[in-house]
MARRO-575897 format. One record per residue (C-alpha): residue number from 1; residue in three letters; x, y, z. Coordinates in pm, whole numbers. Example, Ala and Ser with C-alpha at 12.3 -4.5 7.8 and 13.67 -1.06 7.14 Angstrom:
<atom num="1" residuo="ALA" u="1230" v="-450" w="780"/>
<atom num="2" residuo="SER" u="1367" v="-106" w="714"/>
! end
This chain:
<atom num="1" residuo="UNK" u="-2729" v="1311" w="1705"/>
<atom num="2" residuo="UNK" u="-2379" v="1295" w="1662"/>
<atom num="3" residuo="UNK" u="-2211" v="989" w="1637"/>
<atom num="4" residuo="UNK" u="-1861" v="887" w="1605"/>
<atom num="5" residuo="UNK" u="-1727" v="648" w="1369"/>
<atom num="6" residuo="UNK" u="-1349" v="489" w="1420"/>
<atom num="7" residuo="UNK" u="-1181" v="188" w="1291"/>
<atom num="8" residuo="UNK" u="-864" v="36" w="1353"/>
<atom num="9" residuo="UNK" u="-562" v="182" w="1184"/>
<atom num="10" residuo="UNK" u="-454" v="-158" w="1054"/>
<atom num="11" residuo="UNK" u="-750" v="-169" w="823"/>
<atom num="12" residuo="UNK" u="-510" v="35" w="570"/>
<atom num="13" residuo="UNK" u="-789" v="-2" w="273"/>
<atom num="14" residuo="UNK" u="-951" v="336" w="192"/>
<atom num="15" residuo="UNK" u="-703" v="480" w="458"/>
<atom num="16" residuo="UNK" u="-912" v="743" w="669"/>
<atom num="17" residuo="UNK" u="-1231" v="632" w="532"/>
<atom num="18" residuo="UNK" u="-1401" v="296" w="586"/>
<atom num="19" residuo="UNK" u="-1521" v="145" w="242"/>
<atom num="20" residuo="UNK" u="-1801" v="-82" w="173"/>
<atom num="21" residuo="UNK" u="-1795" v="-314" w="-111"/>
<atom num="22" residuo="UNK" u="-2032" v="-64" w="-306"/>
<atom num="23" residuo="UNK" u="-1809" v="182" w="-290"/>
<atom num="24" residuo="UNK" u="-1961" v="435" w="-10"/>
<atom num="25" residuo="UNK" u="-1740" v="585" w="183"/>
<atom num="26" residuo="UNK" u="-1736" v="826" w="518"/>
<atom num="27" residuo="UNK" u="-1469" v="948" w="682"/>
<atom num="28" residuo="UNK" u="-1348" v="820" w="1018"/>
<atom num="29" residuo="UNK" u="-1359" v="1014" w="1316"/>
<atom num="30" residuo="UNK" u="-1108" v="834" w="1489"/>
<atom num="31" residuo="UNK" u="-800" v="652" w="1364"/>
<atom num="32" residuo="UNK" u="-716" v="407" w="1623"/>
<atom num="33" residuo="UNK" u="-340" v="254" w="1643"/>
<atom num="34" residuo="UNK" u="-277" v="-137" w="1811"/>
<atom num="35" residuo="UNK" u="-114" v="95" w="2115"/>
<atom num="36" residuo="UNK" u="-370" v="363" w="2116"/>
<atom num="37" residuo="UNK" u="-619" v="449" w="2441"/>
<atom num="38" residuo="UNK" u="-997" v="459" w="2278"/>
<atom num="39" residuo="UNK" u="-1067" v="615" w="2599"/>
<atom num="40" residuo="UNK" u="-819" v="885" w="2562"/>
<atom num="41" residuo="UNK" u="-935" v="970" w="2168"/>
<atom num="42" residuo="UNK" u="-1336" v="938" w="2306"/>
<atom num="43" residuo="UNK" u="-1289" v="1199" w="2558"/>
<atom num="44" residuo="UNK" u="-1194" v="1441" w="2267"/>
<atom num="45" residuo="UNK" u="-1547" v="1388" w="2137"/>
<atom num="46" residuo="UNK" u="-1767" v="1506" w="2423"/>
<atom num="47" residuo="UNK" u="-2099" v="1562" w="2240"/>
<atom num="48" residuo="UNK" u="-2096" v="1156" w="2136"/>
<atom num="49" residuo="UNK" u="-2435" v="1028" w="2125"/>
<atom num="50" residuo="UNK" u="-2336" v="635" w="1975"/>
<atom num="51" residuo="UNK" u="-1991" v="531" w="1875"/>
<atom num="52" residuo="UNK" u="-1926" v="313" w="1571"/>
<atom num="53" residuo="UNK" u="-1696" v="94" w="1516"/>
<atom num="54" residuo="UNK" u="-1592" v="-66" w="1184"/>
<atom num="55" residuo="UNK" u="-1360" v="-362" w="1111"/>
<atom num="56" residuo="UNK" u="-1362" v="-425" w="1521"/>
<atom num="57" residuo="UNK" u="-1171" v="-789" w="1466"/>
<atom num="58" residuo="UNK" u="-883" v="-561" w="1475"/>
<atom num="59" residuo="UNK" u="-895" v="-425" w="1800"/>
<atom num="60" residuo="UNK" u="-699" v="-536" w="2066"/>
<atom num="61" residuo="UNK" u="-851" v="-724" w="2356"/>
<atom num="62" residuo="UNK" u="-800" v="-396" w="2582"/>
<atom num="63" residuo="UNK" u="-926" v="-154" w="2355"/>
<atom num="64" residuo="UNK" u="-1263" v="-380" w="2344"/>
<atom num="65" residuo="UNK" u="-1317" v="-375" w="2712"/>
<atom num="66" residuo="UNK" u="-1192" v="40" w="2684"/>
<atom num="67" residuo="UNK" u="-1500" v="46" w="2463"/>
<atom num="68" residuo="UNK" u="-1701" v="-203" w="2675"/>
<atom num="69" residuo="UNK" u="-1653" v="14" w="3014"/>
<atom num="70" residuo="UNK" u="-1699" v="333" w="2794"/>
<atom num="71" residuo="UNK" u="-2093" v="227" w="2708"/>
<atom num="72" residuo="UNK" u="-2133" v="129" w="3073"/>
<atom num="73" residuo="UNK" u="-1990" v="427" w="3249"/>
<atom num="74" residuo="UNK" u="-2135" v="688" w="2999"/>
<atom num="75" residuo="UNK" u="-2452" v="533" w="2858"/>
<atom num="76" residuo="UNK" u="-2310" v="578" w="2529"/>
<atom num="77" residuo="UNK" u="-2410" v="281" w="2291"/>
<atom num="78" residuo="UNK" u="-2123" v="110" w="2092"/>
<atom num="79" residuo="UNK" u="-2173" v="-91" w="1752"/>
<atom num="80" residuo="UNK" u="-1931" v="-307" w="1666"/>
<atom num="81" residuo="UNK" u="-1905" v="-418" w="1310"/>
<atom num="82" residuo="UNK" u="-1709" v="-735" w="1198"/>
<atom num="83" residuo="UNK" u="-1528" v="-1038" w="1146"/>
<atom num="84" residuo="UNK" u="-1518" v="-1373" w="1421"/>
<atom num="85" residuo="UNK" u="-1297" v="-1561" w="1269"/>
<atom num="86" residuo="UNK" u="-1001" v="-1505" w="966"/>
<atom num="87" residuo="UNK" u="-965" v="-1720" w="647"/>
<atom num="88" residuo="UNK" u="-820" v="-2034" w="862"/>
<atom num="89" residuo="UNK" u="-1100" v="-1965" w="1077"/>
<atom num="90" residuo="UNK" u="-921" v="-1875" w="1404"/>
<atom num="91" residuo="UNK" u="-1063" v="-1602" w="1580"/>
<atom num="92" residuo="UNK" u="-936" v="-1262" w="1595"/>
<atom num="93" residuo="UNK" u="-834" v="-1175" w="1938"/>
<atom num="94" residuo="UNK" u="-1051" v="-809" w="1943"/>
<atom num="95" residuo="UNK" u="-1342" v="-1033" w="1798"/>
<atom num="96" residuo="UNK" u="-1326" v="-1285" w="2053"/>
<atom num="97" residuo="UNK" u="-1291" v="-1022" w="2373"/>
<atom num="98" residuo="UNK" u="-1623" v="-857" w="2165"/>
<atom num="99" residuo="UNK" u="-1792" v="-1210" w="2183"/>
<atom num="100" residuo="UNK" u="-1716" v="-1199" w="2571"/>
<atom num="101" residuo="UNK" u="-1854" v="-863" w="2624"/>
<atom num="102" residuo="UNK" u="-2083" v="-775" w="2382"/>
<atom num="103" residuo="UNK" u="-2452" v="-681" w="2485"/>
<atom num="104" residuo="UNK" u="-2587" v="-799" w="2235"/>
<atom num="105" residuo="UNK" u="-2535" v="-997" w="1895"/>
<atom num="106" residuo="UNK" u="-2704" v="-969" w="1583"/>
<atom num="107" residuo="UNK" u="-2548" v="-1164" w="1227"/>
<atom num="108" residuo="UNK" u="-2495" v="-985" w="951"/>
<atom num="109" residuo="UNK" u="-2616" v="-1279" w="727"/>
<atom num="110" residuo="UNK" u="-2420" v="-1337" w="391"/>
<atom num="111" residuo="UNK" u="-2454" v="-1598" w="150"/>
<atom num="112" residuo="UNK" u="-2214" v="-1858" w="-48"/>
<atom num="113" residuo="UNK" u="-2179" v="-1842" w="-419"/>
<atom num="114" residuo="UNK" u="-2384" v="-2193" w="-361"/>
<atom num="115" residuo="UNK" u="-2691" v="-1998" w="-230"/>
<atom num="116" residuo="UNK" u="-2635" v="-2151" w="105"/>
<atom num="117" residuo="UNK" u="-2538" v="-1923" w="433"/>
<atom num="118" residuo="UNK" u="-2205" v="-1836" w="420"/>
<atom num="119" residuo="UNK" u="-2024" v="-1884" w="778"/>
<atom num="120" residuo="UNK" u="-1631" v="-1845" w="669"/>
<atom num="121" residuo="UNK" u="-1382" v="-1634" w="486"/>
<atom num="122" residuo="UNK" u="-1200" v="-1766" w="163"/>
<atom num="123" residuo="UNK" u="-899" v="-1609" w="120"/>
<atom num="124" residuo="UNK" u="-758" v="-1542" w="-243"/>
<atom num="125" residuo="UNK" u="-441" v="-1402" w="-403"/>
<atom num="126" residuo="UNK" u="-449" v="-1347" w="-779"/>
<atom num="127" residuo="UNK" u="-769" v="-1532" w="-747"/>
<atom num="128" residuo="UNK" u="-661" v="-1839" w="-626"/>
<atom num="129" residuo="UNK" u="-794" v="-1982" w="-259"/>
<atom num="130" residuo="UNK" u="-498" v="-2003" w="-8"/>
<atom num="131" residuo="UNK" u="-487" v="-2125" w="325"/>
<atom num="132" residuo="UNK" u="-133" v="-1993" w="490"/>
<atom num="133" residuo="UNK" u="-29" v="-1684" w="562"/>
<atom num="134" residuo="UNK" u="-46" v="-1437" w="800"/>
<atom num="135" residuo="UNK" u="-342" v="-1356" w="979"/>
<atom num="136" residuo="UNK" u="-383" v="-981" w="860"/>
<atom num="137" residuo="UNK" u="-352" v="-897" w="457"/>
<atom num="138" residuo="UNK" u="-606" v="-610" w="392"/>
<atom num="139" residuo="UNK" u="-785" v="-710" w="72"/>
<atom num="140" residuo="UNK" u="-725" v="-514" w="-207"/>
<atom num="141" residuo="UNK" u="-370" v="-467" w="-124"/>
<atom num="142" residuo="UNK" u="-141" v="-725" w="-352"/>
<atom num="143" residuo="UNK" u="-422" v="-867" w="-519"/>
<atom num="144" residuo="UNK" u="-526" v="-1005" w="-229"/>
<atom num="145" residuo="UNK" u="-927" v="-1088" w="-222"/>
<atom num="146" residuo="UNK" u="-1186" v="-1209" w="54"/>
<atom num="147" residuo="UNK" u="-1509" v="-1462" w="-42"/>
<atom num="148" residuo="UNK" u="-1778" v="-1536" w="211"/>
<atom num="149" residuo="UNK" u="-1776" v="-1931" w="193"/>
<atom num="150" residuo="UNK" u="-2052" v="-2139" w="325"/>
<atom num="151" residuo="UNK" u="-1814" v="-2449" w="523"/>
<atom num="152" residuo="UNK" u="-1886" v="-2726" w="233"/>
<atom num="153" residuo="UNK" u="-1763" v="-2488" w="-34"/>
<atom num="154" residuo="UNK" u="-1460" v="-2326" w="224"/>
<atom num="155" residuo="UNK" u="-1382" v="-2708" w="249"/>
<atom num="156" residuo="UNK" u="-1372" v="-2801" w="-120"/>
<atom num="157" residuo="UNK" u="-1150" v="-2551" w="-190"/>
<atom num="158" residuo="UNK" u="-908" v="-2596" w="112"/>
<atom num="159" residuo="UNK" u="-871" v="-2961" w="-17"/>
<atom num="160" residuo="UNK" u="-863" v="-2852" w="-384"/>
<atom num="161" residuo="UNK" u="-525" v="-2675" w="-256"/>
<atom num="162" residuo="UNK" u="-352" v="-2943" w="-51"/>
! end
């Protein structure tokens, strides 16, 4: 089978590539810019058999329901991999439009450092929690850092910092 792997071009960490936390790697197929047409760079991929998407928050709202009427039309499936909500947990637009559309939704469970399910996104620079800013800094990029937070410790820490 062949699939196709993309990701959103804002997602600057490991450039090309989409990085896990364990340091695998893989190449993306497709590169895809806030104004680009999914649509347009799928059709250049003819053979696809699934179509993968990583770090899908950062789509935009039309390039979610490109990809939405893309698996309808063509019987192609699309997986979606990401975030709902940023580290002031407001939702991403491309998350929410996925939430809308999406066949299908399966967690990705993560847990606190408490041991309890984590449900938010700490944001830290130089390893401090913050809580303003804008919503986009790609982590590893001016010591910038992401922590799954279950909302008791996400809360402790946001009033630790007022």
């Amino acid at each position: 089978m062949h699939p196709v792997v993309l990701k959103p071009a804002v997602d600057t960490k490991g450039a090309d590539e989409i990085v896990s936390r364990l340091g695998v790697t893989r190449k993306v197929d497709i590169l895809v810019g806030p104004e680009d047409s999914i649509e347009k760079a799928l059709a250049k991929h003819p053979n696809c058999h699934c179509v993968l998407v990583d770090e899908a928050q950062f789509l935009t709202p039309q390039q979610v329901d490109e990809l939405f009427w893309y698996a309808t039309k063509c019987g192609v499936p699309v997986l979606a991999y990401g975030l709902r909500t940023d580290f002031q947990t407001k939702g991403f637009p491309g998350a929410s439009r996925l939430l809308e559309l999406a066949h299908e939704l399966q967690e990705l469970k993560t847990i606190c450092r408490c041991g309890k399910k984590a449900l938010l996104n700490g944001r830290k620079l130089a390893g401090k929690f913050i809580f303003e800013g804008s919503q986009v800094a790609i982590d590893g990029k001016q010591d910038v850092e992401y922590e799954s937070l279950c909302a008791t410790c996400y809360d402790k820490f946001q009033t630790a910092a007022i």
